[in-house]
N, C-alpha and C positions, 0 to 999 in steps of 0.2 A: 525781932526787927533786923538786928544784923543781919539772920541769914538773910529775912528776906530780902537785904539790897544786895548781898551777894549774888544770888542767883536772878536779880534783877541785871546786875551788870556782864553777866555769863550769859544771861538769853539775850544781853542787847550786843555783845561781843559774836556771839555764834550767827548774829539773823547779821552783824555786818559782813562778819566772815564768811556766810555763804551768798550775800549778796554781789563780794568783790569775785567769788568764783564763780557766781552766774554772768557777770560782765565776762569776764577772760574770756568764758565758755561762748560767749555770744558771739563777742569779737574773733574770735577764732572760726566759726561755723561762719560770720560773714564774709570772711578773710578766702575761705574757702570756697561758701559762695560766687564769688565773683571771681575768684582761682578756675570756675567751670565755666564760667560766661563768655561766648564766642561772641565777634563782632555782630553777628547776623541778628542777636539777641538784643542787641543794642541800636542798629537802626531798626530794627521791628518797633520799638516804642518810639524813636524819630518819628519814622514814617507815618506813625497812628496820629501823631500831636501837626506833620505836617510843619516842621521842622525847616527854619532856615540854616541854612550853613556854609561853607565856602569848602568844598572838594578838591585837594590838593591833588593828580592824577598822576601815573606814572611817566607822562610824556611831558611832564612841568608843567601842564594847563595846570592855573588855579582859577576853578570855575563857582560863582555862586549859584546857588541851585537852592531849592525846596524841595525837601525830601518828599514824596508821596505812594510809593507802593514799591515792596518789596517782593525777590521773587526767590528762589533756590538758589542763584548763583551771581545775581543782580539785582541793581537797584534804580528803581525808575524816578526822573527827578525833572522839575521843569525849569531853564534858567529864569533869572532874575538878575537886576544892576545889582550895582554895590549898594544903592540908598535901601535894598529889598522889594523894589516893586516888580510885577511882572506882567505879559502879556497877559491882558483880559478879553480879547475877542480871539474866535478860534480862526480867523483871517492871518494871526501873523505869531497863533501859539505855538510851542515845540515843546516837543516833551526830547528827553536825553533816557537810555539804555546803556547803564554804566555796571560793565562787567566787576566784581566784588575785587578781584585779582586786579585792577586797574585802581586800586582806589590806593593814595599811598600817605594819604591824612586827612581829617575829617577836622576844620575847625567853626567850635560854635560856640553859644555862651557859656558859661560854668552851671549855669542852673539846669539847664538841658543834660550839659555832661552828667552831673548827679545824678537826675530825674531816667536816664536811660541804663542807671545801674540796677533803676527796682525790678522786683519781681513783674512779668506780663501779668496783665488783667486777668486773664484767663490763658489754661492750656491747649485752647483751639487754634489750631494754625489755618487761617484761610486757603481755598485751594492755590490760590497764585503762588502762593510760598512753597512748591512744590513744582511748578514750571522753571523748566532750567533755560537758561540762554539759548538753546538751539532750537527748544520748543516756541518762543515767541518768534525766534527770526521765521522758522518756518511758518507760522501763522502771518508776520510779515509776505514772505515770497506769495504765501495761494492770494492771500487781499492785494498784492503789485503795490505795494506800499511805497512810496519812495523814501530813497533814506540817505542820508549823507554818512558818512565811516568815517574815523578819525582811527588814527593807527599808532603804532610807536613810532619814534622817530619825526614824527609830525607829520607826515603821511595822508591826505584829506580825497576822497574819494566822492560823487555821489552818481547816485543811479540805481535800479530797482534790482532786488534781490531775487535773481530766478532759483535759486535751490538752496536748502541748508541744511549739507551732509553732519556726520555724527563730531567734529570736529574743525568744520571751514564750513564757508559759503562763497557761491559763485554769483558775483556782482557785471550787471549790465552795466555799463556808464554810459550815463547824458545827461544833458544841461539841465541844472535848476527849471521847476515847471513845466519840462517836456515827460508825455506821457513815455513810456516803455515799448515803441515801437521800433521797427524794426532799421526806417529809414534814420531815426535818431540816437539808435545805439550807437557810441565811437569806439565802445572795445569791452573787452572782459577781463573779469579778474578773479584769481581766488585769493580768497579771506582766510587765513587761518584764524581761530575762536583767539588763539592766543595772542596775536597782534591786536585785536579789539582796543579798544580807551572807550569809544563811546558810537553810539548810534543813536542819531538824532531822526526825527521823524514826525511829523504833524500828530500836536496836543493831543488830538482824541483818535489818533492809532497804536498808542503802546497801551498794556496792561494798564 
């Protein structure tokens, strides 16, 4: 009987013992986990859930927004007030095209922030997440989309996009509502990609 609680107390010592080194081990492999995790990883699960937030921007705009479709190098988002509500008819929606490099704080609730450190659902990246910012402006420019530009410095532009080379685009300006004609252009402009903050644009023309 001795022995046997000896070796009772030796197997309930060794299964603790290698229980507190399966923690360490665990914590250490999450530690590292999330040591790999890039932002893009974490609004990918935003974006899925559709995600309120308030987008601190590199030009001081702090904009509330709902996350909705991510893309290579951007993130596509629709305003909302501060209460959360947002445009519901496609009469007076916008959607925003916010370059990743423009983005300079993301604040949202803590169960969100948690919830966007798990693992993706799945390893399939939708094709949008592969379209980089020059490829949606260009699909902008062929559709004459109109677009309003926000810049650094605070900088506010609108007018249709005729071209979008490998690093800028060449912007028509004219008034809000007026089509991209000839008699209503009042000038041009080139856009470098890196002055970007945000491109806004009618709800159901972005990704």
């Amino acid at each position: 009987m001795h022995w046997d609680r000896l070796f009772e107390d030796l197997e309930g010592q060794l299964a603790s013992d290698w229980e507190a080194e399966r923690a360490v081990l665990d914590a250490e492999s999450e530690r590292l986990r999330i040591a790999g995790l890039d932002l893009r990883a974490r609004l990918r699960t935003m974006c899925s859930s559709g995600t309120d937030a308030t987008l601190d921007l590199v030009s001081g705009c702090r904009l509330p927004v709902r996350l909705q479709a991510l893309g290579a190098d951007w993130v596509a988002v629709s305003s909302r007030d501060a209460g959360g509500a947002r445009p519901t008819t496609s009469a007076n929606s916008s959607a925003l095209l916010i370059p990743l490099r423009a983005i300079a704080g993301i604040a949202t609730d803590h169960g969100t922030i948690l919830a966007s450190l798990d693992e993706p659902a799945s390893d399939a990246r939708p094709l949008r997440e592969r379209m980089t910012l020059g490829f949606v402006l260009r699909d902008l420019a062929r559709r004459r989309v109109p677009v309003h530009v926000s810049m650094h410095g605070g900088a506010d532009a609108h007018g249709t996009i005729d071209r979008a080379a490998a690093d800028h685009l060449d912007l028509a300006l004219h008034d809000p509502g007026q089509p991209r004609l000839a008699r209503a252009v009042q000038g041009f402009r080139i856009i470098p990609f890196a002055t970007l903050v945000a491109v806004r644009a009618p709800g159901d023309q972005l990704p």
